[in-house]
C-alpha positions in Angstrom: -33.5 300.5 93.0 -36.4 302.2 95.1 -40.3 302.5 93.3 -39.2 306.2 92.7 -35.9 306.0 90.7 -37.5 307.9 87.9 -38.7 310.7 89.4 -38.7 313.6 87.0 -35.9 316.3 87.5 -35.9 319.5 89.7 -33.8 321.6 91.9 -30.1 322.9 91.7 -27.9 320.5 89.4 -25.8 319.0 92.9 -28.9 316.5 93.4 -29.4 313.4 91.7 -32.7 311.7 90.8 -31.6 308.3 91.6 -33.1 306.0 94.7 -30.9 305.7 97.4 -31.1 303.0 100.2 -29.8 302.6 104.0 -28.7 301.8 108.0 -28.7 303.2 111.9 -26.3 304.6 114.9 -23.8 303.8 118.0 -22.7 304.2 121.7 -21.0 307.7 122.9 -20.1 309.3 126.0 -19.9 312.9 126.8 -17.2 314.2 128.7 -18.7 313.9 132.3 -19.1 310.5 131.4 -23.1 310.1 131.2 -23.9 308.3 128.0 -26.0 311.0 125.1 -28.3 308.6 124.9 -28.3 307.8 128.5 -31.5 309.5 129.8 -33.3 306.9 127.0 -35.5 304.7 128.7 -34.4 301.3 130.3 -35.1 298.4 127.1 -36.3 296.4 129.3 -39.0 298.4 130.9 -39.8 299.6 127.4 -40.2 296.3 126.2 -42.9 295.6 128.7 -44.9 298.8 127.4 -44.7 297.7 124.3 -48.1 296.2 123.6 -47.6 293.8 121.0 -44.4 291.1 120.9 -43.7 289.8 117.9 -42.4 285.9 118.7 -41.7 283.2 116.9 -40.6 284.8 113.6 -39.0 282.9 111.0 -36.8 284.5 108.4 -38.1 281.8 105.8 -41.5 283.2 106.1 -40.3 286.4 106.4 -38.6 286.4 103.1 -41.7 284.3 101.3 -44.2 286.7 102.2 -42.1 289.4 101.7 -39.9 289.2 98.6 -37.9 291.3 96.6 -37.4 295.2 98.1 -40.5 295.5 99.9 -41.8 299.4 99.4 -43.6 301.2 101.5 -47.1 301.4 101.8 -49.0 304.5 100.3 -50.5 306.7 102.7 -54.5 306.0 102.9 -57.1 308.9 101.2 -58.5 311.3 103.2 -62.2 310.4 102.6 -64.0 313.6 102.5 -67.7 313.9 102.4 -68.6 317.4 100.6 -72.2 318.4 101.8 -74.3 321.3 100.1 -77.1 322.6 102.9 -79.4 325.3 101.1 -83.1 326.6 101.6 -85.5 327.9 98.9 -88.0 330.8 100.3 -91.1 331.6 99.6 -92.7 334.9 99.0 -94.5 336.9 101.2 -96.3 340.1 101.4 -95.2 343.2 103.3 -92.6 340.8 105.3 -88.9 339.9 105.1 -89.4 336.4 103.3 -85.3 335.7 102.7 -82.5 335.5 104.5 -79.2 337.1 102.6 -77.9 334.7 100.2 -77.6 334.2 96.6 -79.2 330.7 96.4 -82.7 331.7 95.9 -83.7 329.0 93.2 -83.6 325.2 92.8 -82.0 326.1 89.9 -79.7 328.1 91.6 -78.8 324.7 93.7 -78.4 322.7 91.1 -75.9 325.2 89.6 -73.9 325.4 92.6 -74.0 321.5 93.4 -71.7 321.6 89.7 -69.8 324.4 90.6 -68.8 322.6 93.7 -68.5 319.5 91.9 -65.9 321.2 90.2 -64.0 322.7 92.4 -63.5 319.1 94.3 -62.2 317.7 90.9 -59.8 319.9 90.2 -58.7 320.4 94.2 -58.3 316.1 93.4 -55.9 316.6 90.4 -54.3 319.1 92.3 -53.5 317.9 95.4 -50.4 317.1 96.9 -51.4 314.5 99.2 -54.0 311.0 98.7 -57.9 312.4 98.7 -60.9 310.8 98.0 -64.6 312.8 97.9 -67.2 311.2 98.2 -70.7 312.6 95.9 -72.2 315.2 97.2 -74.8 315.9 99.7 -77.5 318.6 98.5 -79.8 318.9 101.8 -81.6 321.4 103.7 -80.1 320.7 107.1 -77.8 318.5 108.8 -80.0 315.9 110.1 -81.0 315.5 106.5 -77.4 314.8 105.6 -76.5 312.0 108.6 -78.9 309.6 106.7 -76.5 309.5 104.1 -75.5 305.7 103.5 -71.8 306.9 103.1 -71.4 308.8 106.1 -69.9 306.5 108.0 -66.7 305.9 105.8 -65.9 309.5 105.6 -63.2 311.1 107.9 -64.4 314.6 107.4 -67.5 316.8 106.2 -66.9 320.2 103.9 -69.5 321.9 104.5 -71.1 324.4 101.7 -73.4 326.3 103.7 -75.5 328.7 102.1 -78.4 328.5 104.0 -80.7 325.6 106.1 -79.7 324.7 109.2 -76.1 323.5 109.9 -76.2 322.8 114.4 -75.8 319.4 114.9 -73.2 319.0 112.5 -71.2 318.5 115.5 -72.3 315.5 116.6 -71.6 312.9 114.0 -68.5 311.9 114.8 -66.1 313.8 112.0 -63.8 316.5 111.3 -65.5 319.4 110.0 -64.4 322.2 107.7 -67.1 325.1 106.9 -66.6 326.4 102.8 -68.4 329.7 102.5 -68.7 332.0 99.8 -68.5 335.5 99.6 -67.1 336.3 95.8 -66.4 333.0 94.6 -69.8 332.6 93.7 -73.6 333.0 94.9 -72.9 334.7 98.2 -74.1 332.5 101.5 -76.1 333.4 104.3 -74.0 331.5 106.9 -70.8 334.3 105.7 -72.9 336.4 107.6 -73.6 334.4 110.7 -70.9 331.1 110.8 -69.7 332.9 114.1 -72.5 334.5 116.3 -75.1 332.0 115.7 -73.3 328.6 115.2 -69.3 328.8 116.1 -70.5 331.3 119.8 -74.2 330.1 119.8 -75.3 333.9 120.3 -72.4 334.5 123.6 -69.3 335.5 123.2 -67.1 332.9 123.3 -66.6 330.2 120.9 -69.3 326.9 121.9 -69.0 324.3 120.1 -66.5 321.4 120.9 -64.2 320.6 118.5 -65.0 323.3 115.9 -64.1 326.7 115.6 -63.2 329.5 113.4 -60.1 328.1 112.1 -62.4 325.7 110.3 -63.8 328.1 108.7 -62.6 329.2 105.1 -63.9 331.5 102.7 -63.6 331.4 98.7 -60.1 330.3 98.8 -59.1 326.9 97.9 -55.7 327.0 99.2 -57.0 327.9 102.5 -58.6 324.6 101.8 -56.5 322.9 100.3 -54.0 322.8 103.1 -56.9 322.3 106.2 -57.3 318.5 104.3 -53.3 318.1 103.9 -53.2 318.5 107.8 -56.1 316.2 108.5 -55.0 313.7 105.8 -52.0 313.4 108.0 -53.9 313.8 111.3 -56.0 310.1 110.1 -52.6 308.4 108.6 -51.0 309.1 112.6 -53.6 308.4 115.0 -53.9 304.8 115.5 -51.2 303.7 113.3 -48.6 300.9 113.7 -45.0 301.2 114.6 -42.4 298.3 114.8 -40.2 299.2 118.0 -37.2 296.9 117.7 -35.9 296.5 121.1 -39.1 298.0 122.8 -40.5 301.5 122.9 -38.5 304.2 125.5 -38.4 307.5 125.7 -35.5 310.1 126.3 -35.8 311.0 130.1 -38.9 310.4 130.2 -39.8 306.3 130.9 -43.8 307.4 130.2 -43.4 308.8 126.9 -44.3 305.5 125.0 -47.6 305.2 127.2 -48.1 309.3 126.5 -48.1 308.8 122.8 -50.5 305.2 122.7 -52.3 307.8 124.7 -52.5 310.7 122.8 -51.3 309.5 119.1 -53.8 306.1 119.6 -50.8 304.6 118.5 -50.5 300.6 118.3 -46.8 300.4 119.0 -45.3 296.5 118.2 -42.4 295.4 120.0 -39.2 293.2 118.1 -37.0 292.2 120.6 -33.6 292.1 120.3 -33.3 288.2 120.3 -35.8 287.7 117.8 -34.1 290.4 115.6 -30.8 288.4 115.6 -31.8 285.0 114.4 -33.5 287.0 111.4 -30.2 289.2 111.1 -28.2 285.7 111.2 -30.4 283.6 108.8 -30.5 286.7 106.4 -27.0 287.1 106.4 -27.0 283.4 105.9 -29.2 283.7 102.7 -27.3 283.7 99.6 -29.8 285.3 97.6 -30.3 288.0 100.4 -26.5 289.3 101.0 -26.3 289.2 97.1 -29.5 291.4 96.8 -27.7 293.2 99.6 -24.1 293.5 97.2 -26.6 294.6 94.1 -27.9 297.7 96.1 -25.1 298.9 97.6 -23.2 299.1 94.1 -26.8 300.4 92.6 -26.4 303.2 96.0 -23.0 304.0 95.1 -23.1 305.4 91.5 -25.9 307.6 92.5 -23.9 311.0 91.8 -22.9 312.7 94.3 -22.3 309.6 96.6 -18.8 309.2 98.2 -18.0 306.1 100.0 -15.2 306.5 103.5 -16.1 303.5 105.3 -15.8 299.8 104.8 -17.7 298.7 101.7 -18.8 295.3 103.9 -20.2 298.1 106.6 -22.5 299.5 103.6 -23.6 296.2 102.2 -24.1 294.6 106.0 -26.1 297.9 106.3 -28.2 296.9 103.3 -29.0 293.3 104.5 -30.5 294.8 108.0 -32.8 297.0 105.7 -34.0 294.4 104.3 -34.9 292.5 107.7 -36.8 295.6 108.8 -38.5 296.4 105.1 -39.8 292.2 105.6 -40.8 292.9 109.7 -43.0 296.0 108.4 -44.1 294.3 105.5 -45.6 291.5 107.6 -47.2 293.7 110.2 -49.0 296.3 107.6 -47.3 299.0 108.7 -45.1 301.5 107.2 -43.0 302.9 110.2 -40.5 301.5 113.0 -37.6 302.5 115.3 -34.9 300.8 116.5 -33.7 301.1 120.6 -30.4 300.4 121.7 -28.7 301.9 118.1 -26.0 303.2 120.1 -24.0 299.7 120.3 -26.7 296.6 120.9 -27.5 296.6 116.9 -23.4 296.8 116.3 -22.4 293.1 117.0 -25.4 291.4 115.5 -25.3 293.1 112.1 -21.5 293.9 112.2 -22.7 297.6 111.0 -24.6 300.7 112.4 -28.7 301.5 112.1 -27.6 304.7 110.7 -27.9 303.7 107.0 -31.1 301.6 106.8 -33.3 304.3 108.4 -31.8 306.9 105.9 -32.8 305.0 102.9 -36.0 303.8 104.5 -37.3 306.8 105.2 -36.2 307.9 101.3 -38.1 305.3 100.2 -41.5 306.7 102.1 -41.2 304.7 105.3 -41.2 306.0 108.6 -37.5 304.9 110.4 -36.5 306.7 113.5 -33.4 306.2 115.9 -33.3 305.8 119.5 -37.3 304.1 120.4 -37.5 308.1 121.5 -41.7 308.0 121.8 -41.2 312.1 122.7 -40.2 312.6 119.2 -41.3 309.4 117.0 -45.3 311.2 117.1 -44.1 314.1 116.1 -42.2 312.6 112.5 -45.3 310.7 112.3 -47.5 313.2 112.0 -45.0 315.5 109.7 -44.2 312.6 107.2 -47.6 312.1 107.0 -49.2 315.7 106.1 -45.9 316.3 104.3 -45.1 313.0 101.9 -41.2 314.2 102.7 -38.8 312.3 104.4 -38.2 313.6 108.3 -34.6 314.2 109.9 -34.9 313.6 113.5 -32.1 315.5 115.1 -30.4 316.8 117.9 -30.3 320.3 118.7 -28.1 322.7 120.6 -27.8 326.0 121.7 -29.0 329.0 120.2 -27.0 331.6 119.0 -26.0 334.8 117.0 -29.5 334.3 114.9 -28.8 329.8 114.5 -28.6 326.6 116.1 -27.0 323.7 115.4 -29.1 320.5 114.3 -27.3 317.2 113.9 -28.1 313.1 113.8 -26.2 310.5 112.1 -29.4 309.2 110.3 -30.4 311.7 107.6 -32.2 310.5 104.8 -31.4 311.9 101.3 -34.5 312.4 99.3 -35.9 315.4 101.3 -37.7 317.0 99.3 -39.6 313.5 98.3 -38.1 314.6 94.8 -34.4 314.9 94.7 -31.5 313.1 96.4 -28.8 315.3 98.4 -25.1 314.4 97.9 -23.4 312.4 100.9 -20.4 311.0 102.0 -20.8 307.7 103.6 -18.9 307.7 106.8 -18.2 305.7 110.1 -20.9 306.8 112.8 -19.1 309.3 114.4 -19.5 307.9 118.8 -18.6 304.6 117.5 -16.1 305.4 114.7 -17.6 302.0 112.9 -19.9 301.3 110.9 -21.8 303.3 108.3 -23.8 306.7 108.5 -24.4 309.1 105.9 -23.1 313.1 105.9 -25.8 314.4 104.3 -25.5 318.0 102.8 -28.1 319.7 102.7 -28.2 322.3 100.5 -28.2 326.7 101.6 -31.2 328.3 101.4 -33.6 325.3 101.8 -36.7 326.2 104.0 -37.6 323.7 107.0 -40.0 323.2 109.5 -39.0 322.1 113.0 -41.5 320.6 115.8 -39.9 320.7 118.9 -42.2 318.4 121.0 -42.4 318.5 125.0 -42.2 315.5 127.2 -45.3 315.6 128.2 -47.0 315.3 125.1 -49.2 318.4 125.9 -47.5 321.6 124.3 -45.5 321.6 120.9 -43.5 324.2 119.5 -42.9 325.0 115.6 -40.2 327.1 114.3 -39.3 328.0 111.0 -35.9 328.2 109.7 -33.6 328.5 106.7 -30.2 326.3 106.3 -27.3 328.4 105.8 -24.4 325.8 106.5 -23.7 321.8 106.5 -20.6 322.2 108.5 -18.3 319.1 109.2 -18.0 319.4 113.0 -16.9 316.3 115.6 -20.4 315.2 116.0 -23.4 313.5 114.2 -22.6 313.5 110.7 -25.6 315.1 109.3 -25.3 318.6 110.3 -26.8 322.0 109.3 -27.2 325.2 110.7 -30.8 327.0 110.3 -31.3 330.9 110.7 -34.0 331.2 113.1 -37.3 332.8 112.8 -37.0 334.1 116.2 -34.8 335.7 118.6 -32.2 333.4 120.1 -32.9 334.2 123.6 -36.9 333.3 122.8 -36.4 330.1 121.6 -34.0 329.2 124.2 -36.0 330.1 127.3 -39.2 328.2 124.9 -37.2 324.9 124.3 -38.7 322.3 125.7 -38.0 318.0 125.7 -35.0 316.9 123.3 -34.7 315.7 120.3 -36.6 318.0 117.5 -37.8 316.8 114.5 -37.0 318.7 110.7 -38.6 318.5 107.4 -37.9 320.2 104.0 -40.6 323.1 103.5 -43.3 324.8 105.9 -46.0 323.0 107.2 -46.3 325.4 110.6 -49.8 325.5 109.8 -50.9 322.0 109.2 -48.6 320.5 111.8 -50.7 323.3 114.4 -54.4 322.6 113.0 -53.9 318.8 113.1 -52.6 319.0 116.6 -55.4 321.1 118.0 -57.8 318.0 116.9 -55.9 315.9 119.5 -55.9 318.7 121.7 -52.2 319.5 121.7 -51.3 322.7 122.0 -49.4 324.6 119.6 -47.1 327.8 119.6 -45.3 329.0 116.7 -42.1 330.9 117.6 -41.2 334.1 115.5 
C-alpha cells in the first residue's frame, strides 16, 4: 500500500488508517441536450497550447525508470532567510541620542540573535508544512544584509527589525515578512514606525510595491507561522509542472490554459491520447503490472469501510491506469496531472473510468484533477500545496435555505492527509460504467472552498461546514456545506464553474498567497 499506510490514529472511529488507491470519470448529457462537460475546451485546440508533447514514450522505459508504486514527490522547503537589523547609539549630551527600542547593547543583540534563533527552531519542529531557515543575518541595514552569500537561495526574508535602516529591502527580489516586537521581547523601534516611514513613505497611502501591512506581524508566531504556510505553497505552485493527458482546456473559456501559464508560471506538459494508449495497452499487456494492479485493488478493498458495487475488473483496470500516470509523472519530475476527455475518450482504452486513479492519487499526495479545466486546476494547486490535504474539485449548484450542493465523481479519501473516509465504489454515474468512489464525508467537518473566475483575476473564498452526504442522481461524491454567507450573496458573487474544496480553513493563506500574484481576493461571509 501507499508510503502513508501507518499513519497514527485520529478522528471519529468510521475512518480507517489504511492507504487507499484510485481512477477518473464519463460522458453525460443534460436534458436540453448540451453535454455538462460541453463548454470544455476543444482537445485539439488545447493540445496545441499545451507547451510541451511528450512523444515517443515507451512503457518499457516507463516501467524501468519507474518501478514499483511510484510516490509522490514531497513538496520543496520554503527557504527562509531570518535577518536581525539593529543599531547601537551613542551618548550624547543635552540631546535625544536614541531612538525607542529596547536593543541598546551589543550584548543586547547578541541576546536577541538566540532568542530568535530559538523561536525559528521550535516554529521548524512545529510546523506543518516543509521549511528550511537559513542562519541568521545580524546587520545594521539592509544593504548590509544583500551581501549575504546565501541570499540568493532564499524565497523569503523575516525580517527582525529593531532598529537600522530596513528601505531597500524591497528590491532584492524576495517575499518579505516584517517580525516586530512589542511584548515578546526587547521592544523595537520599527513597532513604532513600520507604517508611516517605510510601508507609506511619510503619505498616506501604502508605497511600497509588493509589501504592505499584511506582512507585518507582531509577537505572535501563529500570525507567522501561517504567512510562511501560504508562501510555502505560493513557491511549490508558481512554475510548477502538470501532465495534461489529452491537452490542457478550460470550461468555457478556450484561454484559461494560456491565463494560468500566465499568471500561475505554470509549465503545463501535454500526453496525448494516442501516446497514452500504447502505454495503457502494453501495461495491460505486462504481467507483472496487471498483477501489481490485482494486489492493490484486493489491498484497497479490505480497507474498512470500503464497499465494492461495480465490476471488480473496473477497479483493478482502474488500478493499472494509475499506475501509467504515477510512471508519466514520475518521469517528468512532477507531482500533478489532469486528464481531458474523462467523460468517454479514457473509457474504451482502459475499459474503466479516470474517476478512481485521481482519488487515490491525490490520497497519496499527488495532484490529479478531472476535466484539463485550467480555471480550476491553479486553484487545487495552490490549496494542496499550502494545505498538504488532498483537494475535491467539484461541481456546484444553487444556493439555498443556508447550503449548496457540491458534487464530482472523483473524491479522494484521505482528506484530512490523516484519515481515510468510508466509500462505496460505484459505476460513474453519466456513464453508468466503470468505477468512481461515493465518498462520505463526514457532518461537521470544516472546509474551505475557492471559487476561481475565468479570468484568472478575482477569486472568491467561502467557508463552510458539511452537514449531509446525500445519495442524489448525480456525481457520486456529494455533500451539502452550510454556508458562511447569505444565499442570495454568494449567488449574485458566483463567478466561473467548477470550485475547488479542501478539509479545514486556509481563507487566509489561500488570500495572502494570491495577492503576491496579484489576484484578487474576497472572502464571502
Amino acid at each position: 500500500m501507499g508510503q502513508h499506510e501507518h499513519d497514527s490514529q485520529h478522528g471519529h472511529d468510521s475512518r480507517s488508517q489504511v492507504q487507499p488507491h484510485c481512477c477518473p470519470c464519463g460522458h453525460g448529457a443534460d436534458s436540453d441536450g448540451i453535454s455538462r462537460r460541453g463548454f470544455l475546451g476543444g482537445m485539439g485546440a488545447a493540445a496545441a497550447m499545451g507547451g510541451v508533447a511528450l512523444t515517443g514514450l515507451s512503457w518499457s522505459a516507463l516501467a524501468a525508470a519507474a518501478p514499483g508504486v511510484p510516490p509522490a514527490p514531497p513538496r520543496r522547503p520554503l527557504v527562509v532567510k531570518p535577518v536581525f537589523i539593529y543599531a547601537i547609539h551613542k551618548r550624547a549630551p543635552q540631546t535625544s541620542w536614541r531612538p525607542w527600542g529596547g536593543i541598546q547593547t551589543q550584548q543586547d543583540a547578541d541576546q536577541e540573535v538566540a532568542r530568535i534563533q530559538g523561536e525559528l527552531d521550535k516554529l521548524g519542529a512545529t510546523a506543518d508544512f516543509p521549511v528550511k531557515f537559513l542562519p541568521i543575518a545580524s546587520v545594521h541595514s539592509i544593504a548590509e544584509a544583500a551581501k549575504a552569500q546565501d541570499l540568493a537561495s532564499a524565497d523569503v526574508l523575516l525580517v527582525y527589525a529593531a532598529d537600522g535602516q530596513v528601505s531597500g529591502v524591497e528590491k532584492l527580489g524576495k517575499h518579505v515578512v516584517f517580525f516586530l516586537r512589542h511584548q515578546s521581547g526587547p521592544v523595537y523601534l520599527w513597532y513604532e514606525i513600520i507604517s508611516p516611514r517605510y510601508l507609506r513613505q511619510h503619505t498616506d497611502e501604502e508605497k511600497i510595491k509588493g509589501i504592505d501591512s499584511q506582512d507585518v506581524v507582531i509577537d505572535n508566531y501563529n500570525e507567522l507561522t501561517w504567512r510562511l504556510r501560504a508562501l510555502c505553497g505560493l513557491v511549490n505552485t508558481v512554475g510548477s509542472k502538470i501532465v495534461a493527458v489529452g491537452g490542457p482546456g478550460g470550461w468555457a473559456t478556450p484561454k484559461a490554459p494560456e491565463l494560468a501559464k500566465d499568471r500561475f508560471k505554470l509549465e503545463i506538459i501535454t500526453l496525448s491520447y494516442p501516446e497514452l494508449g500504447k502505454l495503457i495497452q502494453a501495461a495491460r499487456k505486462d504481467q507483472a503490472e496487471v498483477a501489481l494492479a490485482r494486489q492493490r485493488t484486493a489491498d484497497y478493498l479490505k480497507i474498512p469501510g470500503t464497499t465494492l458495487e461495480t465490476k471488480r475488473e473496473f477497479l483493478e483496470n482502474a488500478f493499472v491506469l494509475e499506475q501509467v500516470f504515477r510512471r508519466v509523472m514520475a518521469t517528468n519530475q512532477c507531482r500533478a496531472m489532469t486528464i481531458n476527455g474523462c467523460m468517454g475518450t479514457i473509457m474504451p482504452m482502459s475499459e474503466t473510468t479516470a474517476c478512481m486513479p485521481l482519488s487515490t492519487l491525490n490520497d497519496d499526495g499527488f495532484m490529479a484533477f478531472c476535466e484539463s479545466d485550467f480555471v480550476v486546476i491553479p486553484s487545487g494547486l495552490l490549496l494542496v500545496n499550502i494545505s498538504g490535504r488532498p483537494n475535491f474539485l467539484n461541481d456546484p449548484t444553487y444556493p439555498h435555505d443556508g447550503i449548496i450542493t457540491l458534487a464530482h465523481c472523483t473524491g479522494p479519501r484521505k482528506l484530512d492527509a490523516k484519515n481515510i473516509e468510508p466509500a462505496r465504489i460505484l459505476t460513474h454515474f453519466e456513464s453508468d460504467y466503470g468505477a468512481a468512489p461515493k465518498v462520505e464525508m463526514h457532518a461537521g467537518q470544516k472546509v474551505t472552498n475557492i471559487i476561481p473566475d475565468f479570468k484568472q483575476e478575482h477569486y472568491l473564498g467561502l467557508r463552510g461546514e458539511i452537514v449531509g452526504a446525500p445519495f442524489l442522481p448525480i456525481c457520486r461524491s456529494q455533500i451539502d456545506i452550510k454556508l458562511a454567507c447569505p444565499d442570495h450573496v454568494l449567488a449574485e458573487k458566483m463567478c466561473g464553474f467548477h470550485w475547488m474544496t479542501i478539509y479545514g480553513d486556509y481563507i487566509k493563506e489561500a488570500g495572502y498567497a494570491l495577492k503576491k500574484i496579484g489576484v484578487g481576493w474576497e472572502v464571502l461571509g
